[in-house]
C-alpha positions in Angstrom: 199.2 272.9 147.4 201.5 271.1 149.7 199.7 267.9 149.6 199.6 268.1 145.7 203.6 268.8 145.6 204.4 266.0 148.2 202.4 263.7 146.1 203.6 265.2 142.8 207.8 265.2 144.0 206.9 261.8 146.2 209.0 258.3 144.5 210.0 260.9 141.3 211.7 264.0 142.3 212.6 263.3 145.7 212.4 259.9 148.0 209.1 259.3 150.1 210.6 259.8 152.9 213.2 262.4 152.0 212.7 266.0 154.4 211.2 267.9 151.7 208.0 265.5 150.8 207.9 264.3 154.5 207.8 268.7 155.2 205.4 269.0 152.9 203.0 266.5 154.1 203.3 267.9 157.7 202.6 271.2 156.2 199.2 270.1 154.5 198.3 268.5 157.9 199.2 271.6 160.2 197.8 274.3 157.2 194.7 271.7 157.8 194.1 271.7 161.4 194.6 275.4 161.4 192.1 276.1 158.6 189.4 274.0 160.4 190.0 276.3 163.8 189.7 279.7 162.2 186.4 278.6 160.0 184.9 277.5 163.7 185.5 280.8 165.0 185.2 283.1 162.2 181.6 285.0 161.8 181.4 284.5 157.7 183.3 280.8 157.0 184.3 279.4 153.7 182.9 276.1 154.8 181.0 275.7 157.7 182.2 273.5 160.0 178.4 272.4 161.1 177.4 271.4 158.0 179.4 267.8 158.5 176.8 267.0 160.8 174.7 266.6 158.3 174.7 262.8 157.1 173.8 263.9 153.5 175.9 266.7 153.1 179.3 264.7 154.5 178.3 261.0 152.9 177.9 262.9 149.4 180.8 265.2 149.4 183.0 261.8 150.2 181.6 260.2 147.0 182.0 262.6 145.2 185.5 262.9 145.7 186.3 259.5 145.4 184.0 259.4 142.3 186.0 262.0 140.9 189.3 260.3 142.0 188.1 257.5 139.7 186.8 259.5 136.9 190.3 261.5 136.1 192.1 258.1 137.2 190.5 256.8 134.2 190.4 259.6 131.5 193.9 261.4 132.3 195.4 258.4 131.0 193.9 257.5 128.1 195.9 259.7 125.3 199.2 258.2 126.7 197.6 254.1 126.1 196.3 255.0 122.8 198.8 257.7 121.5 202.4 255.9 122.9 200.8 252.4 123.7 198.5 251.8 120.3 199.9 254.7 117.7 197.4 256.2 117.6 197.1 260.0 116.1 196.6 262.7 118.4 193.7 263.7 117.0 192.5 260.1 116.5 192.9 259.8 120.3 191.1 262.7 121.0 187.8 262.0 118.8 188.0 258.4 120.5 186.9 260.0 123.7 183.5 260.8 122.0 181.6 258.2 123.3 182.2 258.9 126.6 180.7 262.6 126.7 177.9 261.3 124.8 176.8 258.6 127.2 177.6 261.3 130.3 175.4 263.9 128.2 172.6 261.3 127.8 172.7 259.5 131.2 172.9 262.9 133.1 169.7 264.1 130.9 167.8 260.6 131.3 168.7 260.5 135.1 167.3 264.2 135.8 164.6 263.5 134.0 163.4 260.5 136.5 164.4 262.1 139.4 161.7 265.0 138.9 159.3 262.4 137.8 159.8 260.2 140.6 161.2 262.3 143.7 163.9 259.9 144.2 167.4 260.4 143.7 169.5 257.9 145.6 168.9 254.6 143.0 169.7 256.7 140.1 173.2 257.2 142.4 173.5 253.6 143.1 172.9 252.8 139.7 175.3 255.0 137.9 178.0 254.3 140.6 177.8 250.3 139.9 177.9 251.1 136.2 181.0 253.0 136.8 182.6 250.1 139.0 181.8 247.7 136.3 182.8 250.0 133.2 186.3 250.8 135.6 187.2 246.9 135.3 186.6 246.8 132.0 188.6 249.6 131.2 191.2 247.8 132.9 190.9 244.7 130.6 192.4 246.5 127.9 195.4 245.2 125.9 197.8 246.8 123.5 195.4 245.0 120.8 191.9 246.5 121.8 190.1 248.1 118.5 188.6 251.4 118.5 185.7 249.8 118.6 186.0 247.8 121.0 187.5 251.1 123.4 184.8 253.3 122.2 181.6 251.5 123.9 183.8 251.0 126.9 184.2 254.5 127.2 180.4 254.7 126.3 179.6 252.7 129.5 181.8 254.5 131.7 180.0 257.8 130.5 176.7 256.4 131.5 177.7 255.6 134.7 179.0 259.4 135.5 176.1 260.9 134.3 173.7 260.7 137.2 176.6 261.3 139.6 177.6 264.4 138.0 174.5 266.5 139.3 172.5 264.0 141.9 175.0 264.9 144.6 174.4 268.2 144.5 170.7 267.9 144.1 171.0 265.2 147.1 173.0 267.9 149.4 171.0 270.8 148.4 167.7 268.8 149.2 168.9 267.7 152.9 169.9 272.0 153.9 167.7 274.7 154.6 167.1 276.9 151.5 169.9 279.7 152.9 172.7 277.3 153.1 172.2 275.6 149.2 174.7 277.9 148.1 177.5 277.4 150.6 176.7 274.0 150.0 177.1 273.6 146.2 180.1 275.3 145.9 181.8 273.1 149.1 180.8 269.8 146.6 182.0 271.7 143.8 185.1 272.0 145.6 185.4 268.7 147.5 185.2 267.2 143.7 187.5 269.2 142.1 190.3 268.0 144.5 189.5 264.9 144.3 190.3 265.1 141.0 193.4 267.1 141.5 194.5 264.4 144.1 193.4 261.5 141.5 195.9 262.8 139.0 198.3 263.1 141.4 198.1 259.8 142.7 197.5 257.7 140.0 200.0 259.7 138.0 202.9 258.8 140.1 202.4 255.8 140.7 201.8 254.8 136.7 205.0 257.2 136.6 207.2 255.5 138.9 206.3 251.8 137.9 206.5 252.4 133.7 209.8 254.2 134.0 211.6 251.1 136.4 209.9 248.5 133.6 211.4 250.9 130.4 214.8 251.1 132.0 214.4 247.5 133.0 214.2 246.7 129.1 216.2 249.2 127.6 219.1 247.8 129.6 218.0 244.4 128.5 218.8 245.1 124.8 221.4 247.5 125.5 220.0 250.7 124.8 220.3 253.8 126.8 218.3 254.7 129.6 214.4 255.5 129.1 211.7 256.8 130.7 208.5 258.3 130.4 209.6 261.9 129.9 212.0 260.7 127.2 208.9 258.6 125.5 206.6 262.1 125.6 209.4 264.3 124.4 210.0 262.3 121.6 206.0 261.7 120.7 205.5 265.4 120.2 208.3 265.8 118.2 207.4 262.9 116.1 203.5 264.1 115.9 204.6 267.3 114.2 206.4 265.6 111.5 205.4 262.1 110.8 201.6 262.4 112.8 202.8 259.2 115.0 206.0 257.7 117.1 207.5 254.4 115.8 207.9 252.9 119.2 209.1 249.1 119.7 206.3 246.4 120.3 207.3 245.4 123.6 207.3 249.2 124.5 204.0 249.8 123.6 202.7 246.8 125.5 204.4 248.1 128.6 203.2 251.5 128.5 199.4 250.0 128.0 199.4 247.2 130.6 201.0 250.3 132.8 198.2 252.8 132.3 195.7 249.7 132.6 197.3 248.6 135.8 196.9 252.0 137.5 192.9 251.8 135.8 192.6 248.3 137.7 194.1 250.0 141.1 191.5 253.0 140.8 188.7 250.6 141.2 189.1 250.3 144.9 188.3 254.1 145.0 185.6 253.1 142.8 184.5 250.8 145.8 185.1 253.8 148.1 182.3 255.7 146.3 179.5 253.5 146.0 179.9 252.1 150.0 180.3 255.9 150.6 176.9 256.4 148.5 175.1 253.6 150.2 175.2 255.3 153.0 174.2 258.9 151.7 170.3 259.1 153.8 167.4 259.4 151.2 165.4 262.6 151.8 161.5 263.4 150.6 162.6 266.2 147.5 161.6 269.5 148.3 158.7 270.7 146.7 159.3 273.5 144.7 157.4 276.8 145.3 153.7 277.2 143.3 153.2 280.8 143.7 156.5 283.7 143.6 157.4 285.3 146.5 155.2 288.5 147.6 158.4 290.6 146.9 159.0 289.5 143.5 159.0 291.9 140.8 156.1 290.9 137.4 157.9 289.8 134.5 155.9 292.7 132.6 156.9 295.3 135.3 158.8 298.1 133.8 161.4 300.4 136.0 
């Protein structure tokens, strides 16, 4: 929580280097250090400390932080460049994310698929990473003129390329740890994602945040119009969704708000990069065979109690 409001506050509420984000970050690091020290001496852990030993287990968890990082970079963002940079309904905006689920249902499906057939899990990884590097960029080669057709198979790509990471890190971690630590180790990647997503939004949020708002007050003093910013522009958008379905927003507006959200896409891609070097180096283990016969304890489907 302290690293999320230091980065949340950081450049908007208060200065970087203002006491209260500068105490904040000092309290993530300290409430850090101390966390680590009580989970190597307590009996029971949350996380066990050990387990970074373990190349597959640590080399995973990182990509699939950054992985996630890159995912919500990308998708958080969207509804602001097509419902404030393009016009575009609400609900519009909304159905135009269908392509992506579809190509993360498909690719996640297809991927599993091969990995039982073939006992290998680490090119399906590679793969899907370099799709999502390549479907970031283009993501980031968006313009205030991009159809929805044009958006949609975009998104499509980028939805193949999560697929096979959404479930082939966990399958990697759980394959490289004795069968009595697979579920201490699932829910620490379910966890190591989820704040890397948190921390994405974060991130990428104030930074598109802080650089939109200088270029809107930059122009609305150019044409001698009051101050504006972001939370003016969103304000305004909701009120004008509930009556009239869209906001009439200037031209040059809406290009600055779309090159801004595609700007902060571009910048995600070095986490991107982060990922895939981070899933090079993820070791490729022989799959566990699964069990033929059920354990002598194990009760007969047909048994009645």
């Amino acid at each position: 929580m302290p690293l999320l409001l230091a980065l949340t506050f950081g450049g908007q509420k208060y200065a970087w280097d203002s006491p209260i984000v500068l105490g904040l970050f000092a309290t993530f690091l300290i409430c850090t250090v101390l966390f680590v020290i009580v989970e190597k001496r307590v009996q029971d852990p949350i996380i066990h400390m050990e387990l970074f030993g373990n190349k597959v287990f640590t080399w995973a968890n990182i990509a699939g932080f950054f992985s996630s990082m890159s995912f919500l970079s990308v998708v958080a963002f969207l509804p602001l460049f097509m419902q404030l940079g393009q016009g575009v309904q609400a609900t519009t905006s909304g159905l135009s994310t269908l392509p992506l689920m579809i190509g993360l249902i498909v690719a996640a499906t297809v991927s599993g698929r091969l990995v039982t057939r073939t006992g290998r899990y680490k090119p399906f990884m590679l793969a899907g990473m370099s799709v999502l590097f390549i479907a970031t960029f283009l993501m980031s080669q968006m313009t205030y003129h991009t159809t929805r057709l044009d958006l949609g198979w975009r998104m499509a790509l980028l939805g193949i390329g999560l697929g096979p990471l959404q479930s082939l890190y966990s399958v990697a971690i759980q394959n490289a740890v004795p069968m009595n630590r697979i579920g201490v180790v699932t829910s620490a990647n379910q966890f190591f994602r989820q704040i890397g997503s948190t921390v994405g939004v974060a991130i990428f949020g104030t930074l598109l945040t802080n650089g939109l708002n200088s270029k809107l007050t930059a122009w609305a003093a150019s044409v001698g119009l009051p101050s504006m910013n972001l939370s003016k522009l969103r304000s305004l958008s909701i009120d004008a969704q509930v009556h009239a379905g869209v906001m009439d927003l200037p031209v040059a507006v809406r290009v600055l708000i779309a090159d801004s959200v595609t700007h902060v896409i571009l910048l995600s891609i070095v986490v991107v990069a982060i990922a895939l070097t981070a899933t090079l180096m993820i070791p490729e283990l022989p799959m566990r065979e699964r069990p033929k016969v059920p354990p002598k304890d194990a009760i007969p489907a047909d048994a009645h109690v």
